[in-house]
TIRO-2110 file (N, C-alpha, C; in Angstrom, 1 decimal):
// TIRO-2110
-63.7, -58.6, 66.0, N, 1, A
-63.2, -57.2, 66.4, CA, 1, A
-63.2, -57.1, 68.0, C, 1, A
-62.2, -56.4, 68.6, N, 2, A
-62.0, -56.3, 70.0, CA, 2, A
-61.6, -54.9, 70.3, C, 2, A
-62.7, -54.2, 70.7, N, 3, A
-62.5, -52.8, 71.1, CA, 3, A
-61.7, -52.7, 72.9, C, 3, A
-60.8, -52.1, 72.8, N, 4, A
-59.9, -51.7, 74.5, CA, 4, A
-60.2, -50.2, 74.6, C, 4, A
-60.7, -50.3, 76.2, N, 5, A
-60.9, -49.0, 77.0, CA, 5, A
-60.4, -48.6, 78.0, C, 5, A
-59.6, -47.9, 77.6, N, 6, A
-58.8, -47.3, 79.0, CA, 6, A
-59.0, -46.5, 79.8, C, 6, A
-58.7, -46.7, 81.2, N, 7, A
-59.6, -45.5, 81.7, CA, 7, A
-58.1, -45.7, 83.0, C, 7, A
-58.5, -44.1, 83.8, N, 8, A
-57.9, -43.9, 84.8, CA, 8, A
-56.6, -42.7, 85.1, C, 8, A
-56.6, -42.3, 83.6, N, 9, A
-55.6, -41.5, 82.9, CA, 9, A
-56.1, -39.6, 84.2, C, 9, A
-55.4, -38.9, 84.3, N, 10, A
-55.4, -37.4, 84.6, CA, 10, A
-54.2, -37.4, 84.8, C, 10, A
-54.7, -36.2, 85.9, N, 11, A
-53.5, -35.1, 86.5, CA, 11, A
-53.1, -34.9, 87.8, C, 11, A
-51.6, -35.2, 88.0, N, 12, A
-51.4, -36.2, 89.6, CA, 12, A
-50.2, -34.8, 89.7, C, 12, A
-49.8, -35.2, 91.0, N, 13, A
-48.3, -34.2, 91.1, CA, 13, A
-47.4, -34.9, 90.8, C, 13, A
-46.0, -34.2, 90.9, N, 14, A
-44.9, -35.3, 91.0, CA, 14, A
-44.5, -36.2, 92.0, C, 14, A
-44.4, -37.0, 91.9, N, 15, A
-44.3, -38.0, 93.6, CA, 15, A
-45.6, -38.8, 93.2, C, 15, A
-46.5, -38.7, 92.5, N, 16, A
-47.8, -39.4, 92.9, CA, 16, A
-48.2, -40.5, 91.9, C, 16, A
-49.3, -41.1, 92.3, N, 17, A
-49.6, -42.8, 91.7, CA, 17, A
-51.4, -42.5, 90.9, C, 17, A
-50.9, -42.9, 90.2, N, 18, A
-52.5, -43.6, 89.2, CA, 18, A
-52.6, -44.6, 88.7, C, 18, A
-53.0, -45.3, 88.4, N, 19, A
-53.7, -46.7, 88.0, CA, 19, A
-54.8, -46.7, 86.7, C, 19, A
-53.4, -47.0, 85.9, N, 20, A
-54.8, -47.6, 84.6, CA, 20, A
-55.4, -48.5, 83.8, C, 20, A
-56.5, -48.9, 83.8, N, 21, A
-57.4, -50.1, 83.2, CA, 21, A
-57.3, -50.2, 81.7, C, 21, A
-57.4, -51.5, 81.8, N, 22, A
-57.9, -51.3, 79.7, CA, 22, A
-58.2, -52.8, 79.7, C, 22, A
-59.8, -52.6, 79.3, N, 23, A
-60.3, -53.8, 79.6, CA, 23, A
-60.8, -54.3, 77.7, C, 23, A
-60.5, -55.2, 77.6, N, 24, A
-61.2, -55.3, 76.1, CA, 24, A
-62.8, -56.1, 76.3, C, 24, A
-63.3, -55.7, 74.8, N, 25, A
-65.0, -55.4, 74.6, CA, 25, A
-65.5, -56.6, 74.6, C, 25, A
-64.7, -58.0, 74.5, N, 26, A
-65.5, -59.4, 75.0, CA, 26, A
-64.3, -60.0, 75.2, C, 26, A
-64.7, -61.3, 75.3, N, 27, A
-64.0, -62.5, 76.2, CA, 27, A
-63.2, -63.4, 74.6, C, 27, A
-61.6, -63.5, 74.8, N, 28, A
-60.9, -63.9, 73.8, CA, 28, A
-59.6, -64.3, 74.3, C, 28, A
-58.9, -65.1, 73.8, N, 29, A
-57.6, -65.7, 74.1, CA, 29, A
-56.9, -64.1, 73.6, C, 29, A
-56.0, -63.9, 74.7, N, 30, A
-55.1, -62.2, 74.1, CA, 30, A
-53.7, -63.1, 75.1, C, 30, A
-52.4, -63.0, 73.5, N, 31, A
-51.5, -63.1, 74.1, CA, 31, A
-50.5, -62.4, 75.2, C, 31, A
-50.5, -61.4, 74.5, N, 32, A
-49.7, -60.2, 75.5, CA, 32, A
-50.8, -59.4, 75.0, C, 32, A
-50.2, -58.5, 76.6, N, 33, A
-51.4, -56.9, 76.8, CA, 33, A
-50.1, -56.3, 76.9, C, 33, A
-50.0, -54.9, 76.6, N, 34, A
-49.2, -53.6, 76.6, CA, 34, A
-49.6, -52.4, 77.0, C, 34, A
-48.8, -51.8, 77.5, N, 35, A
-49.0, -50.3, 77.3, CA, 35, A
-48.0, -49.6, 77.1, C, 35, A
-48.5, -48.7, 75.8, N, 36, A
-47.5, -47.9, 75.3, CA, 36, A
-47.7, -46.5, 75.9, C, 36, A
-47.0, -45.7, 75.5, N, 37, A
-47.4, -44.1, 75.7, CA, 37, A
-46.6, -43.2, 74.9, C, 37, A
-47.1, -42.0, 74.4, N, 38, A
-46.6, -41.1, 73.4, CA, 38, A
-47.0, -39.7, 73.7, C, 38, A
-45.5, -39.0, 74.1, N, 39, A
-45.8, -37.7, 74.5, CA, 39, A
-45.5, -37.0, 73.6, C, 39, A
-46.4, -35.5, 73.2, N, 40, A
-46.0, -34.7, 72.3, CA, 40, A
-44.8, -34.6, 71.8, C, 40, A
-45.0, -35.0, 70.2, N, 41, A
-44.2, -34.5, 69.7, CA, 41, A
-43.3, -35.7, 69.2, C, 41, A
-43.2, -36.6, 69.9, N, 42, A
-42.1, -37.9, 70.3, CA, 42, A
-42.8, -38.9, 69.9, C, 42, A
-41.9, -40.4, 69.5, N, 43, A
-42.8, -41.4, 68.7, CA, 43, A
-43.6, -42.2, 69.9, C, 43, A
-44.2, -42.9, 69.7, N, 44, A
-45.1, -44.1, 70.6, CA, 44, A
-44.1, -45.1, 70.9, C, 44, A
-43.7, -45.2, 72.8, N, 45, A
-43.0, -45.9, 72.8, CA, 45, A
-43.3, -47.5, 74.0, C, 45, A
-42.9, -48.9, 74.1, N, 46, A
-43.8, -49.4, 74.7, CA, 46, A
-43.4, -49.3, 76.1, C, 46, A
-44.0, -49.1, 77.1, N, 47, A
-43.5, -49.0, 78.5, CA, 47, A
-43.9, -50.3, 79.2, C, 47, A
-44.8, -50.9, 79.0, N, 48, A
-45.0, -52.3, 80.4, CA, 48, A
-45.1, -53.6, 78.8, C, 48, A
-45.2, -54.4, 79.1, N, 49, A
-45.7, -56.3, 78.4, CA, 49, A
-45.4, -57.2, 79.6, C, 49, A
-46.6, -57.4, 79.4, N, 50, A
-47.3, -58.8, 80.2, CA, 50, A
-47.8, -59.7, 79.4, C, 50, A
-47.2, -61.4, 79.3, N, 51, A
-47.9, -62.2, 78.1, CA, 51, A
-48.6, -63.3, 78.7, C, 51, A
-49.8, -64.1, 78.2, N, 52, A
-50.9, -64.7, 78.9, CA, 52, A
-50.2, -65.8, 80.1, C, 52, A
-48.8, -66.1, 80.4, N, 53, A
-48.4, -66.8, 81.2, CA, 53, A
-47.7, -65.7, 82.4, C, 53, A
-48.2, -64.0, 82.3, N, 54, A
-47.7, -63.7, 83.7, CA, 54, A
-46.3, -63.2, 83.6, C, 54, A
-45.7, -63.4, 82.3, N, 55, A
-44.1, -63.0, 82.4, CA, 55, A
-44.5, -61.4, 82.0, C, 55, A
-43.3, -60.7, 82.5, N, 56, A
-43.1, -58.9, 82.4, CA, 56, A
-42.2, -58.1, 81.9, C, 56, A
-42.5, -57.6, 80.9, N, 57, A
-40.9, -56.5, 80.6, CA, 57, A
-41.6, -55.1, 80.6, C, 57, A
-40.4, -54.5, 81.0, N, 58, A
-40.5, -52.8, 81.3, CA, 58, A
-39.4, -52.0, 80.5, C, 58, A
-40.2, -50.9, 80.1, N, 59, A
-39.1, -49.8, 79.7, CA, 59, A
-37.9, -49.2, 80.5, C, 59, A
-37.1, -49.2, 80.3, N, 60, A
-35.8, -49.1, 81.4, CA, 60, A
-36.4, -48.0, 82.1, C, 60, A
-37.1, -46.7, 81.8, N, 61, A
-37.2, -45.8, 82.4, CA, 61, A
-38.9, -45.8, 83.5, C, 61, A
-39.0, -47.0, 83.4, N, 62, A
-40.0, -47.2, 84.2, CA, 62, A
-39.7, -48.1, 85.7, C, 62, A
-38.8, -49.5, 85.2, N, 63, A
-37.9, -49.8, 85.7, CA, 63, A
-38.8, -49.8, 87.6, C, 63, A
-39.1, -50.5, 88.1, N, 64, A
-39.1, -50.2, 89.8, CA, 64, A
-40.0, -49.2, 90.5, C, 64, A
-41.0, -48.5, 88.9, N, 65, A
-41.6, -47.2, 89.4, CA, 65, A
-43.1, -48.0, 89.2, C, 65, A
-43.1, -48.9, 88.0, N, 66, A
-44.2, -49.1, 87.0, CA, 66, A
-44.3, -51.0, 87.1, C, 66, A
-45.6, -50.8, 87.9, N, 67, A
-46.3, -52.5, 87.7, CA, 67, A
-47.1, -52.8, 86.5, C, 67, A
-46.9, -53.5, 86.0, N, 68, A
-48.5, -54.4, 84.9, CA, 68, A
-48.8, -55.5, 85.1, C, 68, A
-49.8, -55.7, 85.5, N, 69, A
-50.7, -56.6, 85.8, CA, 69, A
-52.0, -57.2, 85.2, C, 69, A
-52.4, -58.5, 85.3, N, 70, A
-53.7, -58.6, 83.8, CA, 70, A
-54.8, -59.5, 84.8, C, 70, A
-56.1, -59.4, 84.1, N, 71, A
-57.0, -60.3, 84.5, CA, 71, A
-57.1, -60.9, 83.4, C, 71, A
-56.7, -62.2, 83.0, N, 72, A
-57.3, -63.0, 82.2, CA, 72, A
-58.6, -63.3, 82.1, C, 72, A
-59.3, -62.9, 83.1, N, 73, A
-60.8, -63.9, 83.3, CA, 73, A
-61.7, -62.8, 82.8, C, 73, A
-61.4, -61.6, 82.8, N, 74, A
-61.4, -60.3, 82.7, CA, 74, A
-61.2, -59.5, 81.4, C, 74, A
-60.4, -60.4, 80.8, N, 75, A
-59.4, -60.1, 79.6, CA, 75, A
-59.2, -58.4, 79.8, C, 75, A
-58.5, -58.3, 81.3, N, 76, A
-58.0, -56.5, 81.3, CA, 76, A
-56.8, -56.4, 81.5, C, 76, A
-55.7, -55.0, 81.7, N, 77, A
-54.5, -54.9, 81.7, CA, 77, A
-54.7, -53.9, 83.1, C, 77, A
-53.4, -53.6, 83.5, N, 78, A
-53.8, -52.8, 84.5, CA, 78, A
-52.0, -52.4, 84.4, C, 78, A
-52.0, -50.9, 85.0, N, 79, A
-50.7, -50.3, 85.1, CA, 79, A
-50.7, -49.6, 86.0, C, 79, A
-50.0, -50.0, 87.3, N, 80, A
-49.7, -49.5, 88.5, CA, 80, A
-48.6, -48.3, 88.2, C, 80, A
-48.4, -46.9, 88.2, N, 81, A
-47.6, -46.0, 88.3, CA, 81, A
-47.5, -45.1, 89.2, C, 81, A
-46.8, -45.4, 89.7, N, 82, A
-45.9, -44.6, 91.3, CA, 82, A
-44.5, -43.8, 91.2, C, 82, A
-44.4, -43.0, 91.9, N, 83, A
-43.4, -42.0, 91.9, CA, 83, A
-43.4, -41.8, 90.3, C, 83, A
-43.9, -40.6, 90.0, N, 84, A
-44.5, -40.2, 88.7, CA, 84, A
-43.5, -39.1, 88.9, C, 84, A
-43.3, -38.7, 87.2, N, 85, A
-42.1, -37.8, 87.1, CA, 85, A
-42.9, -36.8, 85.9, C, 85, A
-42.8, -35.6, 86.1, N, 86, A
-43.0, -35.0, 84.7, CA, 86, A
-42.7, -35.7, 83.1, C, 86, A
-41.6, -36.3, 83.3, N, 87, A
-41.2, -37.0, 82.1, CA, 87, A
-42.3, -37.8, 82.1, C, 87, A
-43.2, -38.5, 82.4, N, 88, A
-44.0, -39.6, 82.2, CA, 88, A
-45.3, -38.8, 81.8, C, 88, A
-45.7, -37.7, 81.8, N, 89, A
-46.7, -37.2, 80.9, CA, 89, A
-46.7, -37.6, 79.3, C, 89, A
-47.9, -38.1, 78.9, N, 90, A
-48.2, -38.8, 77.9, CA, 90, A
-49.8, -39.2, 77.8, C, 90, A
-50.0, -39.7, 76.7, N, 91, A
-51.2, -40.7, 76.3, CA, 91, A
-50.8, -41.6, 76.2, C, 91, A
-51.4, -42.5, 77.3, N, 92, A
-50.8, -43.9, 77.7, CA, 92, A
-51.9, -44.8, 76.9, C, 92, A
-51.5, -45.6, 75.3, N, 93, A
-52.5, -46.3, 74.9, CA, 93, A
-52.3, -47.9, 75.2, C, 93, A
-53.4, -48.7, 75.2, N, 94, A
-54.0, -50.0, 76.0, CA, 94, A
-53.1, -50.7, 74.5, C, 94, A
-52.7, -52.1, 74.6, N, 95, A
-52.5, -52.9, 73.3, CA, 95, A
-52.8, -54.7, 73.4, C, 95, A
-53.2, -55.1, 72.5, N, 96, A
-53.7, -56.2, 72.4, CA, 96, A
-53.3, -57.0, 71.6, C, 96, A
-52.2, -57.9, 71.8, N, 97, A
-51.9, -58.9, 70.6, CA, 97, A
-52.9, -60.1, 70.8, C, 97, A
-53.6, -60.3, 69.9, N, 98, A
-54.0, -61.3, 69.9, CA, 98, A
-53.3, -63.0, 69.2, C, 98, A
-52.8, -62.5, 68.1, N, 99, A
-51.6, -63.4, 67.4, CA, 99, A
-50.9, -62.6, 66.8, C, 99, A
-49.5, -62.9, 65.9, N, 100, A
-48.7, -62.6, 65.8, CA, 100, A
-48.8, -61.6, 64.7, C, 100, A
-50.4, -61.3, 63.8, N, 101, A
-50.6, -60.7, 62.6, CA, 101, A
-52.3, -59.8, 63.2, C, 101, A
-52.3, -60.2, 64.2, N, 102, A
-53.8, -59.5, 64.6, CA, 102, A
-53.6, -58.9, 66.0, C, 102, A
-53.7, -57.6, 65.7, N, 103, A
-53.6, -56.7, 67.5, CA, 103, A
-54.5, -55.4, 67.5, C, 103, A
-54.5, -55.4, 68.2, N, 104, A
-55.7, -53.8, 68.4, CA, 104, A
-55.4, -52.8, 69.8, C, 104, A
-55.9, -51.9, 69.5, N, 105, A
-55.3, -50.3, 70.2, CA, 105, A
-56.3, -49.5, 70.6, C, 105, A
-56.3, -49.3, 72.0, N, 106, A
-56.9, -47.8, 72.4, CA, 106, A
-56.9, -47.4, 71.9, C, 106, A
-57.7, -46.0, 72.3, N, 107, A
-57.6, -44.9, 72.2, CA, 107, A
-56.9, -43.9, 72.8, C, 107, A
-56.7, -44.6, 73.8, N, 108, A
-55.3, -43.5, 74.9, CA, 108, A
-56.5, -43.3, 75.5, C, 108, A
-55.5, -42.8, 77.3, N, 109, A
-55.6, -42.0, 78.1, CA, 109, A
-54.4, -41.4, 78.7, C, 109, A
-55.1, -39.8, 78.7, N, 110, A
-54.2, -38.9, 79.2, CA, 110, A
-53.4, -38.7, 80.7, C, 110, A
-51.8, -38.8, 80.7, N, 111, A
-51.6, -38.5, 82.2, CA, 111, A
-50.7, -37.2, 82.1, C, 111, A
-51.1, -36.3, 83.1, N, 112, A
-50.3, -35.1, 83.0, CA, 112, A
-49.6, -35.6, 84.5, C, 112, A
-48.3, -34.8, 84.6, N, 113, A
-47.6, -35.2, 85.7, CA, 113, A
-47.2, -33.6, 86.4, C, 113, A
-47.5, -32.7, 86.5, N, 114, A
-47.5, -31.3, 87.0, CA, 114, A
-47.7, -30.8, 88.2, C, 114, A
-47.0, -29.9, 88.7, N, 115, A
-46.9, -29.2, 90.2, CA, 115, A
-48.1, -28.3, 89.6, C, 115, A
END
């Protein structure tokens, strides 16, 4: 079992940056790390993947705004978000593929994006 904790999640204005962690609960080979996020009302959708060799895909609408970055050594994820838009308010949850039938999930953390 591999419990992920996210942390770093609030309430920023528009224009502004936060940074969030999700470190998992021991030390394990994790193929890809993710983060998803799910705003009211709307399904869970994936916004950043990073896989244990460093490669990256992004949700088009993050595109140039949104870094992910991992400590392997660490086994953590990290999500650089800049020039923040109201649209990006959500519960940003941590994800963990470990193989192709075994993955595990945050809990979420909250970002509000409001004047």
């Amino acid at each position: 079992q591999v419990q992920l904790v996210e942390s770093g999640g609030g309430l920023v204005q528009p224009g502004g940056s936060l940074r969030l962690s999700c470190a998992a609960s021991r030390s394990t080979f994790i193929y890809a790390m993710r983060w998803y996020r799910q705003a009211p009302g709307k399904q869970r959708d994936l916004v950043a993947h990073i896989n244990s060799g460093g490669i990256t895909t992004y949700a088009d609408s993050v595109k140039g705004r949104f870094t992910i970055s991992r400590d392997n050594a660490k086994n953590a994820v990290y999500l650089q978000m800049n020039s923040l838009k109201p649209e990006d308010t959500a519960v940003y949850y941590c994800n963990a593929v470990i193989s192709p039938a075994l993955e595990y999930w945050g809990k979420g953390t909250l970002v509000t994006v409001s004047s």
